[in-house]
C-alpha positions as CSV (number, residue, x, y, z in Angstrom):
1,X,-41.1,-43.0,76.6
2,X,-41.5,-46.4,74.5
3,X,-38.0,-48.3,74.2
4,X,-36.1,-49.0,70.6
5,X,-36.9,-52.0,69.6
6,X,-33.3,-54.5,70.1
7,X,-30.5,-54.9,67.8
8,X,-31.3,-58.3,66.2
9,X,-29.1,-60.8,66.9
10,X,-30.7,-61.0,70.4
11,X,-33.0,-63.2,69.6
12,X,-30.1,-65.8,69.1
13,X,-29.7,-66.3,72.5
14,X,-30.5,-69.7,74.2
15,X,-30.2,-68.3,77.8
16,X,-31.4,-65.1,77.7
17,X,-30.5,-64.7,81.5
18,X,-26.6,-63.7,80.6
19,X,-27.9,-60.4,78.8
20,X,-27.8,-58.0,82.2
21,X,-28.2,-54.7,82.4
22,X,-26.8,-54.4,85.4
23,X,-24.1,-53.3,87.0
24,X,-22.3,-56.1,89.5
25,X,-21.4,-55.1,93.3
26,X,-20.4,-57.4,95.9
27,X,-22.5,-60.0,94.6
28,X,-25.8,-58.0,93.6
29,X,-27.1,-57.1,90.3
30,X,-27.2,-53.2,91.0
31,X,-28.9,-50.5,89.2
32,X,-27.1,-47.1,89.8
33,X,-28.0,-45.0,92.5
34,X,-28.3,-41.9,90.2
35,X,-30.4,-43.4,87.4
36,X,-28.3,-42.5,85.1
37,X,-28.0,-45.1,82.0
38,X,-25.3,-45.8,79.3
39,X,-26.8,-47.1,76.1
40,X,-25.3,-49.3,73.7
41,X,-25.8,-49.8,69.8
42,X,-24.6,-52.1,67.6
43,X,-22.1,-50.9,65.4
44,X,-23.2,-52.9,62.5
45,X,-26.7,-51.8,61.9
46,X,-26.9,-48.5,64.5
47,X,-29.4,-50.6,66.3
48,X,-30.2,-50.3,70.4
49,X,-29.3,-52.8,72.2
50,X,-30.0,-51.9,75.8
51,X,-28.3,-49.8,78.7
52,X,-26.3,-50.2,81.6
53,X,-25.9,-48.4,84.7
54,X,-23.7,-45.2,84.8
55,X,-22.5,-45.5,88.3
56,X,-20.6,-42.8,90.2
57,X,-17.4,-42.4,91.8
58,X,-19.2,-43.8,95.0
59,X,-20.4,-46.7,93.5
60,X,-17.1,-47.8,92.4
61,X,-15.6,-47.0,96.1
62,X,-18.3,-49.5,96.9
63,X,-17.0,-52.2,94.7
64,X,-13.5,-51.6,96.1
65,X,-14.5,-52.1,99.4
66,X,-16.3,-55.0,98.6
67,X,-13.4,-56.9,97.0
68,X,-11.5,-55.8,99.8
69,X,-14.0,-57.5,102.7
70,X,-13.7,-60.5,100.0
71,X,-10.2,-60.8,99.7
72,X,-9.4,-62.5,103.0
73,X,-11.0,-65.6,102.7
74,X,-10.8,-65.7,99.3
75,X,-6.9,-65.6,99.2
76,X,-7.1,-68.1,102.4
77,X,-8.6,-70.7,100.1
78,X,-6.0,-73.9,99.5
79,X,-5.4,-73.6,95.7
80,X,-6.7,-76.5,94.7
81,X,-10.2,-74.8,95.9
82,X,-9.5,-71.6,93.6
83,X,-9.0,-73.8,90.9
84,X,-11.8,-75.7,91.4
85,X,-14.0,-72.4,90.9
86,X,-12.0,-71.2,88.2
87,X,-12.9,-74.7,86.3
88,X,-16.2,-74.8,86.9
89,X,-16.1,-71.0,85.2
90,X,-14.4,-72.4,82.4
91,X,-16.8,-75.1,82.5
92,X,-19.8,-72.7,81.7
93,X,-17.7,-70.5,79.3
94,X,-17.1,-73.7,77.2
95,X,-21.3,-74.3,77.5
96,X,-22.5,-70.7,76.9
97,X,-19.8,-70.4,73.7
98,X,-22.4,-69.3,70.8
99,X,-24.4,-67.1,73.1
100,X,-21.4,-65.2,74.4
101,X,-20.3,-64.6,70.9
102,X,-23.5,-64.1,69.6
103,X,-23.2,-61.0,72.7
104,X,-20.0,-60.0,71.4
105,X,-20.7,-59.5,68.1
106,X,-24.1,-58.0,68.4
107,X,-22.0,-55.5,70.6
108,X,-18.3,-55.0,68.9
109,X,-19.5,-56.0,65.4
110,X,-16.4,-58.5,65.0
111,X,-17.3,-61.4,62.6
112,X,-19.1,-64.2,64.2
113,X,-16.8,-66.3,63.5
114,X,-14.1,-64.2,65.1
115,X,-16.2,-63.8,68.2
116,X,-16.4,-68.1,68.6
117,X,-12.3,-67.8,68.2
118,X,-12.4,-65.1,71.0
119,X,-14.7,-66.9,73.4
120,X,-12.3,-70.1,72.9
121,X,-9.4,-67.7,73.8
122,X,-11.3,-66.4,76.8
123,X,-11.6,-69.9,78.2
124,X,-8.5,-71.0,77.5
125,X,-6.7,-69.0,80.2
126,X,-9.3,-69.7,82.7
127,X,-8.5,-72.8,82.4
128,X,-4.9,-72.3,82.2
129,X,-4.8,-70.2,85.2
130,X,-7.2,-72.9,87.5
131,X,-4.3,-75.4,86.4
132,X,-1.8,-72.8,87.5
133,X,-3.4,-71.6,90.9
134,X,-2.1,-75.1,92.1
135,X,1.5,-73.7,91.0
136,X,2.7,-70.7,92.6
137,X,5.9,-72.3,94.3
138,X,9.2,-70.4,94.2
139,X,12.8,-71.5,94.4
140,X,14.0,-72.2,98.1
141,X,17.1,-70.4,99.4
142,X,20.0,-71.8,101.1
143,X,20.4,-70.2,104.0
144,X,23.3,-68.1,104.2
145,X,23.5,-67.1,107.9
146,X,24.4,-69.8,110.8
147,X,21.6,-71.0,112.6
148,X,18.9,-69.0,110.5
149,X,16.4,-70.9,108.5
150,X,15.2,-69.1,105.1
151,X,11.5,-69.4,103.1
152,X,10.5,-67.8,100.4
153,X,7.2,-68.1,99.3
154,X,4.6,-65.7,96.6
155,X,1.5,-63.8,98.3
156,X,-1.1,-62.2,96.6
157,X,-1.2,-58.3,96.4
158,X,-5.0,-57.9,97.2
159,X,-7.6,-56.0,95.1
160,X,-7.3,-55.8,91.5
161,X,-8.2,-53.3,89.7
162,X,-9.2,-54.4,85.8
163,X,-9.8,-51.8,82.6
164,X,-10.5,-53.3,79.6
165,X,-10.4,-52.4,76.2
166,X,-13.8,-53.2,73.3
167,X,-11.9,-54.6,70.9
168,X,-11.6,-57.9,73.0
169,X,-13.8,-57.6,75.5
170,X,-14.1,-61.0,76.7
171,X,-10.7,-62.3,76.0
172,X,-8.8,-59.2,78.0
173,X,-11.2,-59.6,80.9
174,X,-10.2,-63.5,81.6
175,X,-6.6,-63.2,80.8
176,X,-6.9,-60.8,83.8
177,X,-9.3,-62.0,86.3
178,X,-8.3,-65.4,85.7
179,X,-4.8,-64.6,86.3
180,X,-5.9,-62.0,89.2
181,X,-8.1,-64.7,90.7
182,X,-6.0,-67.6,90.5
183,X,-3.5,-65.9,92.2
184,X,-5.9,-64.9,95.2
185,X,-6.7,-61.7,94.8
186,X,-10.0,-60.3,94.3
187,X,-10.8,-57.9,91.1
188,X,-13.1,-55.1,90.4
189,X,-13.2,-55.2,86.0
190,X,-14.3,-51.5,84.3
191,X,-15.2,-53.0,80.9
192,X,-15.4,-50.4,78.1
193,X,-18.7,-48.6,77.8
194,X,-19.0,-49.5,74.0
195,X,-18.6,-53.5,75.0
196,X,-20.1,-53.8,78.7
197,X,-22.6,-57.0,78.1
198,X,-20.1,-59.4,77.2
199,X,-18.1,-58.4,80.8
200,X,-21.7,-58.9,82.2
201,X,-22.1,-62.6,80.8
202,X,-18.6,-63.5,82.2
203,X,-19.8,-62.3,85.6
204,X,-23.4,-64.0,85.3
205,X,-21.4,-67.7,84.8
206,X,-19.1,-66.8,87.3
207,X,-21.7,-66.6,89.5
208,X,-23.1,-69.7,88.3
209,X,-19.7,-71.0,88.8
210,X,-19.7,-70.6,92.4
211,X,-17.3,-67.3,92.5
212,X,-18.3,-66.3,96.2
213,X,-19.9,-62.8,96.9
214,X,-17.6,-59.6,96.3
215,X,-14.8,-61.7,94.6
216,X,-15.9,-60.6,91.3
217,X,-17.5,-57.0,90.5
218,X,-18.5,-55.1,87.5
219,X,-18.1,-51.5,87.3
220,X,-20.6,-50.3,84.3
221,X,-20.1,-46.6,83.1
222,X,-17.9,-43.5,82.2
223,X,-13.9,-44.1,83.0
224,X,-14.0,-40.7,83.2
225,X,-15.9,-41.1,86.3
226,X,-15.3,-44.5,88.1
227,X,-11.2,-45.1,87.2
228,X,-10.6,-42.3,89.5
229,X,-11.3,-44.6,92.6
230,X,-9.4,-47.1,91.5
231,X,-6.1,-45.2,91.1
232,X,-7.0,-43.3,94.1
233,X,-7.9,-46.2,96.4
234,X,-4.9,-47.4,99.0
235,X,-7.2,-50.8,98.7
236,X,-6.2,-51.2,95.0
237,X,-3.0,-52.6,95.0
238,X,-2.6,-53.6,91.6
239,X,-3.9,-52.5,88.5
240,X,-4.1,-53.9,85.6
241,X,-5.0,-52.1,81.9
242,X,-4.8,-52.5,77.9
243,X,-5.7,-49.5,76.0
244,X,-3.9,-47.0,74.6
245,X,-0.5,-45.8,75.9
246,X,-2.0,-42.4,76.2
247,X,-4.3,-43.4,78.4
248,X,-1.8,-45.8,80.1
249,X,0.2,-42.7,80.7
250,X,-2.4,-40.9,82.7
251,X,-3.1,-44.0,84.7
252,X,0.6,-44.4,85.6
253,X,0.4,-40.8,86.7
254,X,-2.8,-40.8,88.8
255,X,-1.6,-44.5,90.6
256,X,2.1,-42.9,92.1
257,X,0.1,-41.6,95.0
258,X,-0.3,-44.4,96.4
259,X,2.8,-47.1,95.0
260,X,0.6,-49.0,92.8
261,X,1.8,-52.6,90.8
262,X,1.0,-51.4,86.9
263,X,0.9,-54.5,84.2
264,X,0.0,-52.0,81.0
265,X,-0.6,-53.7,77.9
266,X,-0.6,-50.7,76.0
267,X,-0.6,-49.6,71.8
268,X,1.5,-51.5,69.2
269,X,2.3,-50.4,66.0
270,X,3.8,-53.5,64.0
271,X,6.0,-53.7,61.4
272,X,5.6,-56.6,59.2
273,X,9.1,-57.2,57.5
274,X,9.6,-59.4,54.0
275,X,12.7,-60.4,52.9
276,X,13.7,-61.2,49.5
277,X,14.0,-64.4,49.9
278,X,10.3,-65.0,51.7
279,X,7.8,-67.8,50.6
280,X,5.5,-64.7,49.0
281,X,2.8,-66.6,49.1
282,X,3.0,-67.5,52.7
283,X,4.2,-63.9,53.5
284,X,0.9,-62.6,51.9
285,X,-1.6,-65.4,53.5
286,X,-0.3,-64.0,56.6
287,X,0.4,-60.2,56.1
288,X,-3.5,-60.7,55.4
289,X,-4.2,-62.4,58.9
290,X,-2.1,-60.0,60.7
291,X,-3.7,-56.5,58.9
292,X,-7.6,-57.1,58.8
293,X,-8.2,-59.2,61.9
294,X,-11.2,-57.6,63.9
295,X,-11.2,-55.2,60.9
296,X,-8.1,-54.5,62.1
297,X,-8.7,-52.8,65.4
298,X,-6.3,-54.7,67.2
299,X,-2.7,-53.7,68.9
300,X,-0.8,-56.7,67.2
301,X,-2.2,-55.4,63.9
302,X,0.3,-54.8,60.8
303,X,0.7,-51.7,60.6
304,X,3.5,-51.0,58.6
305,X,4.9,-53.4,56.4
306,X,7.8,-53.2,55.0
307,X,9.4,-54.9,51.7
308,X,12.3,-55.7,50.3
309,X,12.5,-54.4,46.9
310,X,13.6,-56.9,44.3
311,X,9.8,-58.6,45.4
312,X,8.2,-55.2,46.5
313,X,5.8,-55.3,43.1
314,X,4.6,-59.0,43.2
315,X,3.9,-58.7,47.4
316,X,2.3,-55.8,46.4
317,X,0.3,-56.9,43.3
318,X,-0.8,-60.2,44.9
319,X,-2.2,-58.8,48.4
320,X,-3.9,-56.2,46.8
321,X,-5.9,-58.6,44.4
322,X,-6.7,-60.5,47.9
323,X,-7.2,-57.4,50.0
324,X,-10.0,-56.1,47.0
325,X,-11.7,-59.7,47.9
326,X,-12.2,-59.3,51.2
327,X,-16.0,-59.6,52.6
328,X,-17.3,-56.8,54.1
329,X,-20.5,-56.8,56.2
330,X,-22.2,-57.1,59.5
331,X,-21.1,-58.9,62.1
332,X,-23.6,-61.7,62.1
333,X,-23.1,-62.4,58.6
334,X,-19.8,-63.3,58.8
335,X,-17.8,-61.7,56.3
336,X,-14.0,-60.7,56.8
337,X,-14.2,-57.3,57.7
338,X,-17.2,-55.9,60.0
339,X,-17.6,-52.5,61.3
340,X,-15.4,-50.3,62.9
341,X,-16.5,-49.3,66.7
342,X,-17.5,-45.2,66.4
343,X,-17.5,-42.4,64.3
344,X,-14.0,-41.4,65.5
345,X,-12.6,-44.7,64.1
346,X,-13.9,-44.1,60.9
347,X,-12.8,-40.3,60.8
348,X,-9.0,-41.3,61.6
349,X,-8.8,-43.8,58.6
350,X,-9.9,-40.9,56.5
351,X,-8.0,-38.3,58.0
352,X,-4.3,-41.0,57.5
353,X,-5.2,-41.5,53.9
354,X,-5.8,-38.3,53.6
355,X,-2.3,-37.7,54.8
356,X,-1.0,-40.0,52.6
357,X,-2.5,-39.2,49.4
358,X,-1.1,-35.3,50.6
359,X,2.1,-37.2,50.4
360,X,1.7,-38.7,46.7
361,X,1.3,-42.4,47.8
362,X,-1.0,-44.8,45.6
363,X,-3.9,-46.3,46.4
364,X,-3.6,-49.8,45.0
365,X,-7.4,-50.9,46.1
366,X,-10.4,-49.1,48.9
367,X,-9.8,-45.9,50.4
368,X,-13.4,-44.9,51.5
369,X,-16.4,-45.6,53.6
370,X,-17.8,-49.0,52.5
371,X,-21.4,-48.6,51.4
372,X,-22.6,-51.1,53.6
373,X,-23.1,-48.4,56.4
374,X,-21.7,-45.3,58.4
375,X,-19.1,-47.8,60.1
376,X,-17.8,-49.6,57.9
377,X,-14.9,-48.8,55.6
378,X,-13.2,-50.2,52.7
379,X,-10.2,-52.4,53.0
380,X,-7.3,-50.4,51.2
381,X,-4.2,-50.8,50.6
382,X,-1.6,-48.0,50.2
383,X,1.6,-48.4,48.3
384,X,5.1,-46.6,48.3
385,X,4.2,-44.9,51.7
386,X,6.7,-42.6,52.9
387,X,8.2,-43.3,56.6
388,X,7.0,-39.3,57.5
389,X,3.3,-40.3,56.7
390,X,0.6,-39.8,59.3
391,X,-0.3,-44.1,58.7
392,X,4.0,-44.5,60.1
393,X,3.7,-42.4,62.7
394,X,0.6,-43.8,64.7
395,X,-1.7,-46.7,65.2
396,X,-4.4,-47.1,62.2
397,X,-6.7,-49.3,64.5
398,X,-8.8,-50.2,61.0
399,X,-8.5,-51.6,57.8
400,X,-5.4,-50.0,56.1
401,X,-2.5,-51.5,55.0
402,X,0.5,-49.4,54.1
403,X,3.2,-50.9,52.1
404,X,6.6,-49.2,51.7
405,X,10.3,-50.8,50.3
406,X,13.8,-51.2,51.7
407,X,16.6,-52.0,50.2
408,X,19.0,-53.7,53.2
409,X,18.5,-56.0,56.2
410,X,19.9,-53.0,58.0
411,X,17.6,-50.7,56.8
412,X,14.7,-52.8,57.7
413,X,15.9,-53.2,61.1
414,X,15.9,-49.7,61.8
415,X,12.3,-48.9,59.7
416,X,11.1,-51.4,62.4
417,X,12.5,-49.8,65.2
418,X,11.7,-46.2,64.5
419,X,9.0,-46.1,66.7
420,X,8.2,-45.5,70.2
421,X,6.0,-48.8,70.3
422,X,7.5,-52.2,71.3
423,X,4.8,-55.0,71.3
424,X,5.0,-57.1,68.2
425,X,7.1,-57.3,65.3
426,X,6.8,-59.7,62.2
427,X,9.0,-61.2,60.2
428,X,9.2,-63.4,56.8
429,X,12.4,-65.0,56.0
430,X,13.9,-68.6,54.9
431,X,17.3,-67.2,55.9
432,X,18.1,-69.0,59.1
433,X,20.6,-66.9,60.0
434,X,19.5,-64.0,58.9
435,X,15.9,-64.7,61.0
436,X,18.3,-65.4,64.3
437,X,20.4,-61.8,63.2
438,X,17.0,-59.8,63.1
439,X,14.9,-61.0,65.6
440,X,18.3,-60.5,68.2
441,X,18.1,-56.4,66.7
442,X,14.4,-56.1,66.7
443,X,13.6,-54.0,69.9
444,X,9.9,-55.4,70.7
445,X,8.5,-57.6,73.3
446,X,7.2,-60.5,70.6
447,X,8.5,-61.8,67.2
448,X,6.2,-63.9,64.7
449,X,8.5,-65.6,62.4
450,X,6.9,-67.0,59.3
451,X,3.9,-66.4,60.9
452,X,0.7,-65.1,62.0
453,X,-0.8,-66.4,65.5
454,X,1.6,-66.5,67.6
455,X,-0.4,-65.9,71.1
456,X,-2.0,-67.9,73.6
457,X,-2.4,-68.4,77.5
458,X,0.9,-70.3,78.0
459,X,3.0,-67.5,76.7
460,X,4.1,-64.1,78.1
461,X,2.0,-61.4,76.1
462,X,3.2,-57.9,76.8
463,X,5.6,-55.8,75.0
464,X,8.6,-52.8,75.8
465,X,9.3,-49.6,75.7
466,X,5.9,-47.4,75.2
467,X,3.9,-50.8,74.9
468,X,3.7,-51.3,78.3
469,X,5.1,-53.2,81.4
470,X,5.1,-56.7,82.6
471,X,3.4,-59.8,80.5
472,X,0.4,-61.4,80.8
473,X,-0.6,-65.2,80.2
474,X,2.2,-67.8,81.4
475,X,2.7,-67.9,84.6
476,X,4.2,-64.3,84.5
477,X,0.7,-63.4,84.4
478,X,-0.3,-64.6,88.1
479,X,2.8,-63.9,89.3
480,X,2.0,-59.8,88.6
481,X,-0.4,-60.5,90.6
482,X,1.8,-61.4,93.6
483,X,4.6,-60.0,96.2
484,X,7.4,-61.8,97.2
485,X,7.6,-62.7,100.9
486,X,11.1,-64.0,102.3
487,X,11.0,-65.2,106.0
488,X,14.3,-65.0,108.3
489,X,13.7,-67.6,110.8
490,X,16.2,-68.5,113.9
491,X,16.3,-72.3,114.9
492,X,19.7,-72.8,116.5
């Protein structure tokens, strides 16, 4: 049977050796045992853009035990020698930038532009995290006991299991295995099946790098089929996941048997709160940013923003001039808004407007699929939203923004709270005291303040309740990765 021919964008590539299709096991570039393939279009155009492996449930038990023959010399290595291979892997992130976003986009669909800003995120915590291998001290203890002397000192867990999600999937993988690695643990990464080549790249440099056999592995397929092993696995100690709480749920359910450390970086749904007194022009520049990044498929996305309602017509008026703007296009071309990942995505922004207009709201600009193809939808903007709509309830995970008014700080407060979600909340104020008064009663694990971006490989990124547990980035991030030892020791 003749093959498709490939998406385009391909032929951008300077090195066309970091497009695998391949899985990667304890150092090899393995085909699965079965055959079986998973292919991968391009969201943007519908185009082919090649296959990877579907390996089994054995085949991931494989790249468990290979970490775990890996792990002892690997976490024997001095620090400085881990960082040393986690620079030279930043080193060939940094040189292979425009190819591996080039991959990404051809892949996820993201703007270009937004894949270059991803890449630069990925590399910034590997290099953060080669800096911090050199740093995993802990305070001494004054001993307590007569003649007993008393160490305390961080060791790392072992194997680390990796899912990630497709709406990063470069910048989730590093702030992982960067973390993971640094720490001295060995990882075994189950990139999404929509978004495998860009985990593929990573693994290609880190070979490059120097990243010695079995350190690093790449389990291509179904989760469906080679998670299981992972939670399953008494190997595993630690795993490590962003996705969707649901999802999150079942893993914390299937890793109990066997004690597992969980860091869960699981959904958001963000309120975006605008006082009275707000710059409006900043508030909208930003509400913007924080709504239609990667289309808006991300978990810090605005999803319900809220506004006080002496300004509630002009916010509204003005971002949904500036929302009815907004680009819209393939990936490659760079426009604002690309594609949205699958069918399903597309469906659930029809089926929460839907919902809404069922509920009387108005539609101030979009609504529909975007004529520029199957994936793509409009960006839209719903006004006077009611706090029972379908759009308040759950994550959009696409390019609607739902606007609704309060009338009191304390109302506001508990609008933003009403939700079992806890990962990001924003907030747009020139009321120093009433900024300090709100983001003490906002019950979520980050607060942008006048703001957008507020993220970045020196700070802890994680949020509470259903959001998740324990951060990532900072050096919170490697220490997940680690146990605490304490040594007794007699010397009288």
């Amino acid at each position: 049977m003749r093959r498709p021919s490939r998406a385009p964008g391909l032929d951008r590539l300077q090195d066309t050796r970091l497009f695998k299709e391949f899985a990667y096991l304890d150092g090899s570039w393995t085909a699965s045992a079965s055959g079986q393939v998973i292919a991968v279009t391009d969201p943007g155009t519908g185009a082919w853009i090649g296959s990877v492996p579907a390996l089994t449930a054995a085949e991931s038990e494989t790249a468990i035990e290979a970490a775990s023959r890996a792990f002892p010399a690997w976490s024997a290595r001095l620090p400085q020698e881990r960082a040393k291979l986690l620079r030279a892997w930043f080193d060939q992130i940094v040189q292979h930038r425009e190819d591996l976003a080039v991959l990404m986009t051809v892949e996820q669909g993201k703007p270009i532009s937004e894949a270059r800003g991803e890449i630069d995120y990925a590399a910034s915590f590997v290099e953060f995290y080669a800096e911090e291998a050199k740093r995993a001290n802990i305070e001494s203890v004054t001993s307590h006991l007569p003649g007993a002397a008393m160490t305390v000192s961080r060791a790392p867990m072992g194997v680390a299991a990796l899912i990630t999600p497709w709406n990063f999937p470069s910048a989730m993988i590093t702030r992982k295995a960067a973390a993971a690695l640094a720490a001295g643990c060995t990882v075994v990464i189950h990139p999404s099946k929509e978004t495998p080549f860009s985990a593929l790249a990573l693994a290609e440099l880190a070979e490059r790098a120097g990243l010695p056999r079995g350190v690093v592995n790449i389990v291509t397929g179904e989760a469906t089929e080679v998670v299981p092993p992972m939670t399953a696995s008494p190997l595993v100690r630690v795993l490590s996941f962003t996705g969707s709480t649901e999802i999150g749920r079942l893993l914390y359910q299937q890793s109990a048997g066997t004690i597992k450390s969980l860091i869960l970086e699981l959904g958001g749904h963000a309120p975006y709160l605008v006082f009275a007194d707000a710059d409006l022009d900043r508030a909208v520049d930003a509400a913007l940013s924080a709504k239609f990044a990667t289309s808006g498929q991300d978990c810090l996305a605005a999803n319900r923003i809220l506004i006080e309602r002496p300004v509630y017509q002009a916010f509204a008026a003005k971002f949904a001039e500036r929302v009815a703007s907004l680009s819209v296009g393939i990936g490659l071309s760079d426009p604002v808004i690309g594609p949205l990942i699958n069918e399903k995505a597309v469906a659930k922004q029809e089926a929460q407007i839907s919902d809404a207009q069922a509920r009387g709201v108005t539609v101030l600009t979009g609504g529909s699929r975007h004529a520029a193809g199957p994936l793509f939808f409009e960006p839209t903007v719903l006004s006077d939203v009611p706090h029972d709509a379908l759009i308040f309830r759950e994550e959009t995970f696409g390019p609607i923004a739902a606007l609704s008014p309060f009338d009191s700080e304390e109302e506001a407060v508990a609008l933003a709270n009403a939700t079992e979600y806890g990962l990001v909340a924003y907030l747009h104020s020139t009321d120093t005291a009433r900024i300090a008064r709100v983001t003490r009663r906002l019950e979520f694990g980050m607060i942008a303040v006048n703001r957008t971006k507020i993220t970045g490989a020196p700070v802890p990124f994680g949020g509470c309740k259903q959001s998740g547990l324990g951060r990532e980035g900072s050096r919170l991030g490697m220490e997940a990765f680690m146990d605490v030892k304490y040594v007794c020791q007699e010397v009288s």
